[in-house]
N, C-alpha and C positions, 0 to 999 in steps of 0.2 A: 914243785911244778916248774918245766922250764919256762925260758921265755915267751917264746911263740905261744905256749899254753894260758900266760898269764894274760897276754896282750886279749886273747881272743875271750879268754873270762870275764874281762874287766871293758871289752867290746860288748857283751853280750847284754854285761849287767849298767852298761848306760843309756840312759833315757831318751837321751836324742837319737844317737850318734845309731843304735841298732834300730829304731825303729824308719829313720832317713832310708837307712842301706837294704833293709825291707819292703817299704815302698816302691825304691827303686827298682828292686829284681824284679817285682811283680809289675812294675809300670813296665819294665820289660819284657814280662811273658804278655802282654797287655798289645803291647806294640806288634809283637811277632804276631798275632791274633789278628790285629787290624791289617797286616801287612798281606796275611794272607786271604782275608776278605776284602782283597782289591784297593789296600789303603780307605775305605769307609768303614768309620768308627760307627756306625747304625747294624753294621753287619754281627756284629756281638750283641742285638737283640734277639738275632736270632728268629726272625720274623719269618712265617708262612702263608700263603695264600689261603688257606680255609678259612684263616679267621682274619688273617688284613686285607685289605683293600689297601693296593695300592694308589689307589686314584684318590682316596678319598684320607689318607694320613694329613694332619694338618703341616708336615715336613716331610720330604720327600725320606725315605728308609730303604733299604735291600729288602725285598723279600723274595724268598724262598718257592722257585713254581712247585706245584703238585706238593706241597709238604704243609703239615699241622704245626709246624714251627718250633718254638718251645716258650718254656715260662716267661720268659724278658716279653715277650710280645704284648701279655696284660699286664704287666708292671709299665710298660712305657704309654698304654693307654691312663693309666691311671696317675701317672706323673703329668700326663696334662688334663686328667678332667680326673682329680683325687674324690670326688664325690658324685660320681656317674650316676643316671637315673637309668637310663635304657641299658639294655642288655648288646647294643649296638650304637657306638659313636664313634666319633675320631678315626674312621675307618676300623675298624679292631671290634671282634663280638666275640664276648666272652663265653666260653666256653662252662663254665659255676661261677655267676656271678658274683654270690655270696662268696662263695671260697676264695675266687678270686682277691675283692674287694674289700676281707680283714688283713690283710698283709700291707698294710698301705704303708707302715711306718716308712720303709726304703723307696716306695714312690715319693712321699710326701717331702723326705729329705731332697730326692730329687727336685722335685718340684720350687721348693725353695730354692736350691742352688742357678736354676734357670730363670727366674725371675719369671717364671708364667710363661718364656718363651718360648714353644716346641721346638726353633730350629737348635738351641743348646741342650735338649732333651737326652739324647745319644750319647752328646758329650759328658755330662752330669752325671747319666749313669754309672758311668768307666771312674767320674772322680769321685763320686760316690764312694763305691766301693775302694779306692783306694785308700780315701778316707780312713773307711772302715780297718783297713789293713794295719795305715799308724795308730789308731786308735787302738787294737786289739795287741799289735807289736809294745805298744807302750805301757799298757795296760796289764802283760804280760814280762815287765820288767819289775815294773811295779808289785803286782805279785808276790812276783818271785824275793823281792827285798824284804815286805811286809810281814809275808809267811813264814820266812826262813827256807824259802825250797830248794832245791837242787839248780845249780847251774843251766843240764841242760832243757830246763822248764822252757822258757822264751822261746832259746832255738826248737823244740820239738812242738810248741802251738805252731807257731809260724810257717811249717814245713809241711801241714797237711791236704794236700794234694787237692782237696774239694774247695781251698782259696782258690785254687789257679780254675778250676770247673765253675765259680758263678762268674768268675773274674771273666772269664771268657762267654758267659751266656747272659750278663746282666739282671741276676736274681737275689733274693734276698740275702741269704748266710750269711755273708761277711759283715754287713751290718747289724744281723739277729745275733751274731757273737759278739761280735763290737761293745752291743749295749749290755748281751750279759755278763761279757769281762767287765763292764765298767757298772755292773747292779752287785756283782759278788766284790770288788774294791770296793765300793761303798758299803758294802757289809762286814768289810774285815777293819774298815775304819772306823765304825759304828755311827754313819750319815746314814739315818734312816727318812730323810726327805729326797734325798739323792738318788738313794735304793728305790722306793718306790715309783721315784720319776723312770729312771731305766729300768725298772721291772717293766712299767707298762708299756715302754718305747719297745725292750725287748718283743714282749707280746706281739704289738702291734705291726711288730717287721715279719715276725714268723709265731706261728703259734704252740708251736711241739714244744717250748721251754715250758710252758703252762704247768704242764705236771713236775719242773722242775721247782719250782717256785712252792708249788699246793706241797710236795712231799717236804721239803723244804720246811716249810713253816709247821706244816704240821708235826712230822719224826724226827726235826730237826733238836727238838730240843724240850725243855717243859716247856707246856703251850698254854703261855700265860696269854691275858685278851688283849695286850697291849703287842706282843711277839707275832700275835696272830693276826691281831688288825696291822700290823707292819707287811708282813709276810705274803699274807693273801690279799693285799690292796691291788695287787698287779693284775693279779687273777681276774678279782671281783669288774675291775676296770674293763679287762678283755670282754666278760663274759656281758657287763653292758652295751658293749662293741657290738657283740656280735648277737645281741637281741636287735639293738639296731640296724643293723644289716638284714637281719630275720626276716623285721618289718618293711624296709625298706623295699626289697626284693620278693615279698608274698606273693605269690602265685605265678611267679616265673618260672619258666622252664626251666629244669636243671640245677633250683637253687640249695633241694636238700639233698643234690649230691655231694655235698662234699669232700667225703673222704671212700667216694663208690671206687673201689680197686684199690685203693693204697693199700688197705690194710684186712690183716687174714687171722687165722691160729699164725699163737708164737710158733715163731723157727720156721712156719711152712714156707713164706716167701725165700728165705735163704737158699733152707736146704733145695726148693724147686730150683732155685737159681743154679746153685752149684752142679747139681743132677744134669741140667740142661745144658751146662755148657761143657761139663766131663764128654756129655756123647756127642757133643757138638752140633746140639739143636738150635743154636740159635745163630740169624742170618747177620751178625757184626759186621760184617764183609761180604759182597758180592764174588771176589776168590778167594777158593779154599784153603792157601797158605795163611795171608791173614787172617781171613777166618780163623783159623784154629790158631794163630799166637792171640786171636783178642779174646779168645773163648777162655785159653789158657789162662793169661791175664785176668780176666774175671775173678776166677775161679782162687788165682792166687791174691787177690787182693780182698776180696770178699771175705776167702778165711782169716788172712791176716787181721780185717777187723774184727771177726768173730775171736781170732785167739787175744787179742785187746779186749775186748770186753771179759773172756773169761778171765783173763790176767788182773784186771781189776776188780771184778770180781772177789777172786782171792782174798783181797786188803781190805774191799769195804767193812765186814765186822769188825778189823782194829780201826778202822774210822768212825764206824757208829760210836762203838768202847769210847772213843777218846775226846767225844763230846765237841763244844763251842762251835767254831763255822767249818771244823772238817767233819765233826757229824752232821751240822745240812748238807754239804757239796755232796756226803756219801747218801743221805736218804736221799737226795735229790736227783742221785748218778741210777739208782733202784729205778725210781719211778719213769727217767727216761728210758732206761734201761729197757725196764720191759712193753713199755709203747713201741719202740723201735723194734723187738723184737719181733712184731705183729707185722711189719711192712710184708706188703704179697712181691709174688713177683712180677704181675701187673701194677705194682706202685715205682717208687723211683729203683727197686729191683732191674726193671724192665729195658733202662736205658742203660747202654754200655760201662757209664761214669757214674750220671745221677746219684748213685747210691753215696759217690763222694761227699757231696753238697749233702743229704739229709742227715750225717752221721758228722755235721762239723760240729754242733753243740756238743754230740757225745766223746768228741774227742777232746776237745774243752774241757768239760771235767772229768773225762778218766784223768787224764793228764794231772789234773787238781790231786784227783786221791790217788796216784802212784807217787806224785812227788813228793804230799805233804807226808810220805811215809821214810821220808829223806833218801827215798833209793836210790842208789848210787849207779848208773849206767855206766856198763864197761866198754872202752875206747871202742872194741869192737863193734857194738851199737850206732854208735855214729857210723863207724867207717862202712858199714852196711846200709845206713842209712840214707848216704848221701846218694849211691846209684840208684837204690830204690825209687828215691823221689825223681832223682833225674828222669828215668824208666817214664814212671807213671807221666810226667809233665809231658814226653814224649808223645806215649799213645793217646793224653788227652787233647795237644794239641792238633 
């Protein structure tokens, strides 16, 4: 190995020093974000008028005329009223209140970081998730020591395109990985008080790990009652959640939509995706030049995670075979596996990017079970990998 190679291995594999220079890059796609939304750091909420009131936010925000906004909108409601009654407060009406209002863990962190105060709300969000960032970059060095995995384990979590998509929209992900890189450390350390605590924080930021955790405990290994009251405590925890919420919200409009349009037959939302942007049915762009590069874009990004999953694919039965916590990572890549595959194309299909953000857990642990198969990525990988990501940072920006 020469030098330049050694420095950059031995960059990657330190605990501070890679996750500082992490932070920073994405404190800087963060900044270009803000700059472009007029220097107001509220404008990565991403707020619309159908559901905000301007007049009525208890801090003044950007919002968006004529537009449905996007997700940050009822995350920043519920970073200042984390336990909402009505379906309409704080300016901001939720749209499923229930669905909304189980995701709370990444408000609730907010919330704390603002002291209860709305006007550092916006703010909070953005540190928030940066948090999340060192947290998941550290936690990803960590790993990679623990496990014995491949080098470029760290660098290839960290370079997934759907950080830079909540980092810019102020939604959950980067913290629902956050806590699950730091529920699967604690299961390679065997802290099964730790584990449970971040299984449920996990849950409680985003819910899709759910079935990560149930196949987990369940396929992961002999399902002794002690493996299983460890394993499914997170679960069990959620699903208390979210009887709670049941109740709380009975008879409100819209509350047992929860997952109306997200999800379909496996593959159908994909392949429609694909289909529709091959004949360039869908309106990315009001002209037809970019239209057709985001259509394209789509189209090339969307397979790319489709040939990822089938690529891991491949290795999970020597993951299953090889037992301890790479057979959970591998039952547990199954069971997201095939959730995801159900997304329509009316679900985060639908948006240009979005599909970035829903597949960051899935790329969390593919990434687990291709490394812990010690594969060796050839230089060329990287060196294709670096425009790629540039590319995408680009048209998400």
């Amino acid at each position: 190995m020469t030098l330049p190679h050694a420095r950059a291995a031995a960059f990657c594999r330190h605990a501070v020093a890679f996750p500082i220079a992490v932070v920073a890059l994405y404190a800087l796609i963060a900044g270009i974000g803000i700059a472009r939304g007029q220097f107001d750091v509220s404008s990565l909420i991403v707020a619309g008028d159908r559901y905000v009131d301007k007049a009525a936010v208890p801090t003044p925000i950007a919002v968006r005329a004529q537009s449905s906004g996007y997700d940050g909108q009822f995350y920043f409601r519920l970073a200042n009223q984390p336990l909402p009654r009505t379906v309409t407060g704080g300016g901001v009406t939720f749209d499923r209140p229930a669905y909304r209002s189980q995701r709370i863990g990444y408000p609730l962190i907010v919330f704390c970081l603002s002291l209860g105060r709305p006007a550092l709300v916006p703010v909070m969000m953005v540190l928030a998730n940066l948090l999340g960032i060192f947290v998941m970059a550290r936690s990803a060095v960590t790993l990679r020591e623990r496990l014995a995995l491949p080098g470029w384990f760290a660098p290839a979590v960290m370079a997934w395109p759907g950080l830079t998509v909540t980092l810019l929209h102020d939604t959950t992900e980067i913290v629902a990985a956050a806590w699950l890189m730091l529920a699967i450390g604690a299961a390679s350390a065997r802290r099964p008080a730790r584990f449970m605590a971040s299984g449920v924080m996990t849950l409680l930021t985003r819910e899709t790990s759910a079935v990560v955790f149930a196949c987990a405990a369940l396929f992961g290994g002999r399902p002794t009652m002690r493996r299983l009251a460890i394993g499914l405590f997170p679960v069990i925890a959620y699903a208390a959640w979210r009887l709670f919420l049941a109740q709380r919200w009975y008879g409100i409009a819209g509350t047992g939509q929860s997952f109306n349009g997200d999800m379909g037959w496996p593959m159908q939302g994909f392949l429609q995706t694909v289909h529709d942007c091959v004949m360039l049915q869908r309106p990315l762009s009001p002209r037809p030049g970019p239209n057709a590069i985001r259509n394209i874009y789509v189209v090339i990004t969307a397979c790319a995670i489709f040939a990822t999953g089938l690529w891991t694919a491949w290795y999970v039965p020597g993951a299953l075979r090889a037992g301890g916590l790479r057979r959970s990572i591998a039952a547990g890549w199954v069971g997201l596996a095939i959730v995801l595959s159900t997304l329509s194309a009316q679900g985060p299909w639908i948006d240009p990017n979005g599909y970035f953000r829903a597949f960051t857990e899935f790329w969390v642990i593919s990434l687990l079970v291709l490394a812990g198969t010690g594969l060796r990525l050839p230089k060329a990988a990287a060196a294709l990998a670096i425009p790629a990501w540039i590319a995408s940072v680009y048209f998400l920006l």
